[in-house]
Residue frames as a rotation matrix with the C-alpha (Angstrom) as fourth column:
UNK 1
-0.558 0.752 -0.351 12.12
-0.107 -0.485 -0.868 12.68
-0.823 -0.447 0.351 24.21
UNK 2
-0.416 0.284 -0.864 11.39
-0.905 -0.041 0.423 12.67
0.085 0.958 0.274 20.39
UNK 3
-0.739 0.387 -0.552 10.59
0.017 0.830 0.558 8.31
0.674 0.403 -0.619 20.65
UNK 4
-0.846 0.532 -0.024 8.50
0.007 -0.035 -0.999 9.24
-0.533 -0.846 0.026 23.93
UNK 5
-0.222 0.923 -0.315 6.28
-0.317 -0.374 -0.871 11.49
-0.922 -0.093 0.376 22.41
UNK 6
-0.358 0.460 -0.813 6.06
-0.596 0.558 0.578 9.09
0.719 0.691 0.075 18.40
UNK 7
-0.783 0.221 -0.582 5.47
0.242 0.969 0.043 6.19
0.573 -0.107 -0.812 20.51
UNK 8
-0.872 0.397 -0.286 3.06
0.074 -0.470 -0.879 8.30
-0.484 -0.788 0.381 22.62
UNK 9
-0.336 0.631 -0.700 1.32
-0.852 -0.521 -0.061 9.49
-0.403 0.575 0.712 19.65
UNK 10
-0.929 -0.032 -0.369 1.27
-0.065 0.995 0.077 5.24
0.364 0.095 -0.926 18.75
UNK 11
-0.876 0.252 -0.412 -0.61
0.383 0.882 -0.274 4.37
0.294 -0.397 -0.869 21.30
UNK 12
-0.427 0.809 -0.404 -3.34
0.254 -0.322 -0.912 6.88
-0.868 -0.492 -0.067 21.61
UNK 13
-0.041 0.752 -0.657 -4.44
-0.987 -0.133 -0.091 7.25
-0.156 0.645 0.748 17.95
UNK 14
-0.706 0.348 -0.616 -4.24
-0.045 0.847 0.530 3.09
0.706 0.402 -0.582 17.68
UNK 15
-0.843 0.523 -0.126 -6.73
-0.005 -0.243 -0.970 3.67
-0.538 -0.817 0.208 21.06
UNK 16
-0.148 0.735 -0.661 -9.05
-0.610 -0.594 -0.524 6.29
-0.778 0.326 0.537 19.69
UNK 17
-0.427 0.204 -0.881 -9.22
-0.893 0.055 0.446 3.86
0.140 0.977 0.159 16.18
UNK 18
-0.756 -0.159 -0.635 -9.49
-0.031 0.978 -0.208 0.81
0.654 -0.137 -0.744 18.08
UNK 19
-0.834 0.435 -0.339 -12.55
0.528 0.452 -0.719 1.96
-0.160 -0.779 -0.607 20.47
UNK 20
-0.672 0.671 -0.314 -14.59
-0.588 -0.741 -0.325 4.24
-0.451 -0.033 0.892 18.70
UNK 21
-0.541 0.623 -0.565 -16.78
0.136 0.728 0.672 0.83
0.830 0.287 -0.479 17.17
UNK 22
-0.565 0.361 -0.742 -17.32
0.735 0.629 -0.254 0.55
0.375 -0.688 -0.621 20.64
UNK 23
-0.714 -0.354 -0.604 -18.57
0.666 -0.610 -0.430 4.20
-0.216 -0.709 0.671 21.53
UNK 24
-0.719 0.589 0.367 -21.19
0.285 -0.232 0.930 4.71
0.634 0.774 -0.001 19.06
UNK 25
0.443 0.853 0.274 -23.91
0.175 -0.382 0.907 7.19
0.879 -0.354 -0.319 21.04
UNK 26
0.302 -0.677 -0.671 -21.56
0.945 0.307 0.116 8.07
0.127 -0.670 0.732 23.40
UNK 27
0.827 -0.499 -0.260 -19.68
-0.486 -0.866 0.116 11.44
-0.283 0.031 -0.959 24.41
UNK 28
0.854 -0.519 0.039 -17.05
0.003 -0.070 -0.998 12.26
0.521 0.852 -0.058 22.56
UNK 29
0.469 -0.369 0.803 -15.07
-0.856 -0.414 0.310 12.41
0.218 -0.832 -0.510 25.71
UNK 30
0.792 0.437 0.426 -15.45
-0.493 0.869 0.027 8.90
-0.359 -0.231 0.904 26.18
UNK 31
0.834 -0.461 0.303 -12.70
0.551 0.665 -0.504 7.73
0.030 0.587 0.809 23.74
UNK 32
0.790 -0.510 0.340 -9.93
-0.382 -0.843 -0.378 10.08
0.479 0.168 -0.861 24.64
UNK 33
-0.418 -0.880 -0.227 -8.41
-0.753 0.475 -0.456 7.79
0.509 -0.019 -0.861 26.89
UNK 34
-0.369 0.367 -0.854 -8.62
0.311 0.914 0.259 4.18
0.876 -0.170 -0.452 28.31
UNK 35
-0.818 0.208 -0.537 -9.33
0.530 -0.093 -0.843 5.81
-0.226 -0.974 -0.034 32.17
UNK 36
-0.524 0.828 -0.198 -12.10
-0.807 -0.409 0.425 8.41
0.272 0.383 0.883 29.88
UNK 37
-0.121 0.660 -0.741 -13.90
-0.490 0.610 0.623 5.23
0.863 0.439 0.250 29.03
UNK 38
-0.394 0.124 -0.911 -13.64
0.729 0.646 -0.227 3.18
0.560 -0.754 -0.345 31.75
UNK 39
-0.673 0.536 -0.510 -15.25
0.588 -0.031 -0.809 6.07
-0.449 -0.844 -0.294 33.78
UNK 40
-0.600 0.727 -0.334 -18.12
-0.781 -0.622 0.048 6.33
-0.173 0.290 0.941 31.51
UNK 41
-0.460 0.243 -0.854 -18.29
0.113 0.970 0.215 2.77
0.881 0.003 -0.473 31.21
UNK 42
-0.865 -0.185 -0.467 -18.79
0.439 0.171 -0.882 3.29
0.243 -0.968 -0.067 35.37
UNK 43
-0.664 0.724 -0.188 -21.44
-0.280 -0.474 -0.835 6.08
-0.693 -0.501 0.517 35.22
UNK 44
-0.204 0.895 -0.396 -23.23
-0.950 -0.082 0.303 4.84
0.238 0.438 0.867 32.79
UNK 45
0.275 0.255 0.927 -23.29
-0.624 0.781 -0.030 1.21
-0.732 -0.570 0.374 34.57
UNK 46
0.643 -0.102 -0.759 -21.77
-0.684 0.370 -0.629 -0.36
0.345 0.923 0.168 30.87
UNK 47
0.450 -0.804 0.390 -19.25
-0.220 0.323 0.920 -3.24
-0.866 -0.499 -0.031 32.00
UNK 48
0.253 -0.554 0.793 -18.27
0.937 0.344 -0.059 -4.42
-0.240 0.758 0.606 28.15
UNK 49
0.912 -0.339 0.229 -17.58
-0.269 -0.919 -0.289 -0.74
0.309 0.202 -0.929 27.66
UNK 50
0.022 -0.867 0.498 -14.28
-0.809 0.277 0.518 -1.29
-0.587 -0.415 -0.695 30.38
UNK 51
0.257 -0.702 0.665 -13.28
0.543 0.673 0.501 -4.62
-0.799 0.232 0.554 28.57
UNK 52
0.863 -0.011 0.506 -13.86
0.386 -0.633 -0.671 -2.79
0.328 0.774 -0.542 24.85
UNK 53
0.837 -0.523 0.159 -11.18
-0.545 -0.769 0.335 -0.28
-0.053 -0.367 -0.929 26.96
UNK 54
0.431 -0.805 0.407 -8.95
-0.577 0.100 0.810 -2.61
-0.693 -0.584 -0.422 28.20
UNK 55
0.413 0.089 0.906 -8.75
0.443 0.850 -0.285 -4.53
-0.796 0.519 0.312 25.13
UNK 56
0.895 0.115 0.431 -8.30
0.322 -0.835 -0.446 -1.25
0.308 0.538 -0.785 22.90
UNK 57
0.806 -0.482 0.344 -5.40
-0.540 -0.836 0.094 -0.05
0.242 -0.262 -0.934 25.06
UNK 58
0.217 -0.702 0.678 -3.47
-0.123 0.670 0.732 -3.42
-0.968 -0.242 0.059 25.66
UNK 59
0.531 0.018 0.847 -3.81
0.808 0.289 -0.513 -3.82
-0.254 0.957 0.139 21.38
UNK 60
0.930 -0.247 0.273 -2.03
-0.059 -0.831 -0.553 -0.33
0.364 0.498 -0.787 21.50
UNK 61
0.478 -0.787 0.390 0.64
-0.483 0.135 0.865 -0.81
-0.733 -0.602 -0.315 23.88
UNK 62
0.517 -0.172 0.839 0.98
0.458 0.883 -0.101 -3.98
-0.724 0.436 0.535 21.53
UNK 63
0.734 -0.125 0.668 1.47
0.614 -0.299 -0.730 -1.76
0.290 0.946 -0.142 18.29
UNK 64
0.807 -0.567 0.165 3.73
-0.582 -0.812 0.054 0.85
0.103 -0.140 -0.985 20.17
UNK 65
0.546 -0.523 0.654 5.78
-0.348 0.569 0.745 -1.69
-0.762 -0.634 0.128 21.39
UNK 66
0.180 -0.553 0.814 6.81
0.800 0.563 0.206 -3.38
-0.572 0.614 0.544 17.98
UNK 67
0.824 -0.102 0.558 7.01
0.428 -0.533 -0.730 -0.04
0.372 0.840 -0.395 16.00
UNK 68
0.895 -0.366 0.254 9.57
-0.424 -0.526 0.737 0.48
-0.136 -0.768 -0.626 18.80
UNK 69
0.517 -0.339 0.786 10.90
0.148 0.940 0.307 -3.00
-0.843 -0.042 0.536 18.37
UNK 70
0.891 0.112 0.441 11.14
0.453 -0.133 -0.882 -1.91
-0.040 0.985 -0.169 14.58
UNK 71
0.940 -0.259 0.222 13.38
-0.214 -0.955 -0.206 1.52
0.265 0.146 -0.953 15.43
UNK 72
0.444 -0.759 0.477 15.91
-0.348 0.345 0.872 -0.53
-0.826 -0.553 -0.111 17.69
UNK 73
0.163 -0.307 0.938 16.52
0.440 0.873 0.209 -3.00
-0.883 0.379 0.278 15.17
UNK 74
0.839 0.246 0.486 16.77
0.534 -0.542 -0.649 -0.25
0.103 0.804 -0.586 12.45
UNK 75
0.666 -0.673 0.322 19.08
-0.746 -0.605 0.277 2.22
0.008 -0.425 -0.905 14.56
UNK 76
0.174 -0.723 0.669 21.31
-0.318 0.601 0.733 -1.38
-0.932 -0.340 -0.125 15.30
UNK 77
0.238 -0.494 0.837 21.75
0.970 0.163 -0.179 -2.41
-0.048 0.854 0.518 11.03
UNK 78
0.758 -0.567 0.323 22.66
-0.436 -0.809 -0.395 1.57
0.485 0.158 -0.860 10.68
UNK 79
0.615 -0.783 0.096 25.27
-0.673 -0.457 0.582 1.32
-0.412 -0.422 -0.807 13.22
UNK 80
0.421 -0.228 0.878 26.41
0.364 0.929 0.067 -2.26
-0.831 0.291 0.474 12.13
UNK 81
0.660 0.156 0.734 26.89
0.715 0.166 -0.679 -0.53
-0.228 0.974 -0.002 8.71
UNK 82
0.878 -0.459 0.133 28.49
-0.451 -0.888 -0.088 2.66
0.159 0.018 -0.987 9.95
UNK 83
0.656 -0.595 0.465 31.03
-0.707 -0.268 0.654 0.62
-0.264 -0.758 -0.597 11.69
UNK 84
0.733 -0.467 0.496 31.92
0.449 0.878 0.163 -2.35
-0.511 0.103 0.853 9.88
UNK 85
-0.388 -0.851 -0.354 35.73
0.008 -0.387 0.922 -2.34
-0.922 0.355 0.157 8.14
UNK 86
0.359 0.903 -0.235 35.55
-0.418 -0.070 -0.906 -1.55
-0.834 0.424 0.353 4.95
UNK 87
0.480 -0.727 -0.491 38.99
-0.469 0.261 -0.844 -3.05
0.742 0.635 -0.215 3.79
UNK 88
0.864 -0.376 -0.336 40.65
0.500 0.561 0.659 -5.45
-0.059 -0.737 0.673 5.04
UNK 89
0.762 -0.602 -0.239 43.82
-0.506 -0.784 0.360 -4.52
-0.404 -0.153 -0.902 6.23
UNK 90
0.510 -0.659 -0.553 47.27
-0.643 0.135 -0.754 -4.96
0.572 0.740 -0.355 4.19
UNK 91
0.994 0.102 -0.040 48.72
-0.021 0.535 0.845 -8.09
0.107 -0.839 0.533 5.12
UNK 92
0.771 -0.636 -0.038 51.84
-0.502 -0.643 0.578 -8.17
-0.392 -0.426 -0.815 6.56
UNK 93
0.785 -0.299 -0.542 54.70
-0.186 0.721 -0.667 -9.30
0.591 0.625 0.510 3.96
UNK 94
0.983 -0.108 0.147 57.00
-0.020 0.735 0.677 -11.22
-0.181 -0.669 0.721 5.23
UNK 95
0.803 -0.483 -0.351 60.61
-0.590 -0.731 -0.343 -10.28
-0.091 0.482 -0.872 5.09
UNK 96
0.500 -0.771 -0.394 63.88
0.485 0.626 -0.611 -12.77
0.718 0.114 0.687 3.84
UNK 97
0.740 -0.629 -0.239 66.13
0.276 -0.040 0.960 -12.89
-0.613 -0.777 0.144 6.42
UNK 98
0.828 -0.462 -0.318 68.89
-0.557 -0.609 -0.565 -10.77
0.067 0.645 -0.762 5.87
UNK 99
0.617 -0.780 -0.098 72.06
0.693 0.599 -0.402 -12.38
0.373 0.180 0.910 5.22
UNK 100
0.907 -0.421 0.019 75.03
-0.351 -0.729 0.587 -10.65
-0.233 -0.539 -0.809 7.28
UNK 101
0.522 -0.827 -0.206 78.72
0.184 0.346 -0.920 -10.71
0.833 0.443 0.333 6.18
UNK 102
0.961 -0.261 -0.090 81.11
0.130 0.142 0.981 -11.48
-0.243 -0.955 0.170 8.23
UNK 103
0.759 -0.646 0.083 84.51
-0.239 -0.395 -0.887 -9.93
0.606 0.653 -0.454 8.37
């Protein structure tokens, strides 16, 4: 639940940083989320508004995605490290045939 709601928090402030250029004289509403815009883009008749959106919110996905990419590949050299041997094991000496007496 914890990488939900980081990667959550990812992809709606790269959003909100990535579309307010576009939003200038706008409500503040407007840039809260990509479905905001796109229906203010609608009532206000704006069509580069909706790309501006969809462009803004595919460039976040983008950024959540590799800071994800990042954690995996972070969480896998921990474990790699937790688990490797750290000694090798004693090899096994080799023993002289005994020698038996016969009586």
């Amino acid at each position: 639940m914890l990488g939900v709601a980081i990667l959550g928090t990812i992809v709606s402030s790269t959003y909100q940083h990535r579309i307010a250029p576009s939003l200038v004289g706008l409500p503040d509403e407007a840039g809260t989320s990509a479905e905001a815009t796109r229906h203010v883009a609608a009532t206000l008749g704006r069509p580069e508004l909706v790309k501006a959106a969809n462009d803004a919110f595919i460039h976040a996905m983008h950024t959540a995605a590799l800071v994800g990419a990042g954690i995996v590949l972070v969480g896998a050299i921990v474990l790699m490290l937790a688990f490797r041997q750290t000694s090798r094991p004693a090899k096994v000496q080799e023993e002289a045939p005994t020698q038996t007496v016969e009586v």
